[in-house]
C-alpha positions, 0 to 999 in steps of 0.5 A: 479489523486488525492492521498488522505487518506481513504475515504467512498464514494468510496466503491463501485470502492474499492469493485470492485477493490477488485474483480479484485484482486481476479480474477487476478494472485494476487488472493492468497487469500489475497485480504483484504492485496492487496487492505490494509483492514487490519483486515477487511473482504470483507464481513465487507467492503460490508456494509457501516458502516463496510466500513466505519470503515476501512476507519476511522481505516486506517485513525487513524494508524496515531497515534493508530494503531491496536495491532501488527501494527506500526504507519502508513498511508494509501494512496489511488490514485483515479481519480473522483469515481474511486479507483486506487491503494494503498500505505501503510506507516509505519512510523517504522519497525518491526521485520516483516516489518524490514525483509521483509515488508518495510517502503511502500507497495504498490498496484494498481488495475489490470486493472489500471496498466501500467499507472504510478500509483505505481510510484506516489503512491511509490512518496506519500509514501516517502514524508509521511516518510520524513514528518515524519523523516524517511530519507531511506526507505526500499521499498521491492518487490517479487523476480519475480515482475519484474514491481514493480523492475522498479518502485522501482529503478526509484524512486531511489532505491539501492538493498541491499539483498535478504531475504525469497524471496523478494528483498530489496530496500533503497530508499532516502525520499528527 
């Protein structure tokens, strides 16, 4: 399993990653947000050029993000042609991400769970933050997401609170 940014060639494993979403108990119809096309639309993502502009605009939330966002980075986790899993780091938080959001989310596709791949996703994210000076992360989790609880606190994580239904974590970067 490789951690890498955005990346074109594998529109076709994200699309049907997409697909496994909207099947799964997380079909609530925020598949874009599940799978981190955010902005994007499935429809936008189905051509290349459209997928294409959400790899390099997930590529530069680095350093321009889109209005409403803080900087960031997205991860993906891939084995070969094959999209596993997402993380999503901000490198600040919002009054939003400050509350309820955190500093990663993270996301792995349905049939590829089970396998450890939050965690090495959860992993990648905290090392982003700490390259990038952050030093606790706020990693946050619904309340009954009993499987991202064990991945949270395995990595280290120390429950604070409780806020609109989701559980918050403080997570050491080092």
């Amino acid at each position: 399993m490789e951690i890498i940014e955005p990346e074109p060639s594998l529109q076709k494993s994200f699309l049907e990653a997409w697909d496994e979403f909207d099947v799964s108990r997380d079909g609530d119809g925020d598949s874009a947000g599940w799978m981190g096309a955010f902005g994007f639309t499935r429809e936008q993502c189905e051509s290349a050029d459209g997928f294409a502009a959400m790899c390099a605009t997930r590529r530069a939330d680095r350093t321009t993000p889109p209005e409403g966002f803080v900087p960031g980075c997205m991860l993906w986790a891939v084995e070969g042609d094959q999209w596993l899993g997402r993380a999503s780091i901000r490198f600040e938080l919002n009054e939003w991400l400050g509350r309820v959001g955190g500093h990663v989310g993270y996301a792995v596709r349905p049939s590829a769970r089970r396998q450890g791949i939050a965690s090495v996703l959860l992993r990648a994210g905290l090392d982003e933050l700490r390259a990038n000076g952050v030093e606790q992360a706020l990693v946050t989790r619904d309340e009954d997401n009993v499987a991202s609880a064990r991945t949270i606190e395995k990595a280290g994580g120390v429950f604070e609170s409780v806020v609109e239904g989701h559980r918050r974590y403080w997570v050491a970067t080092a």
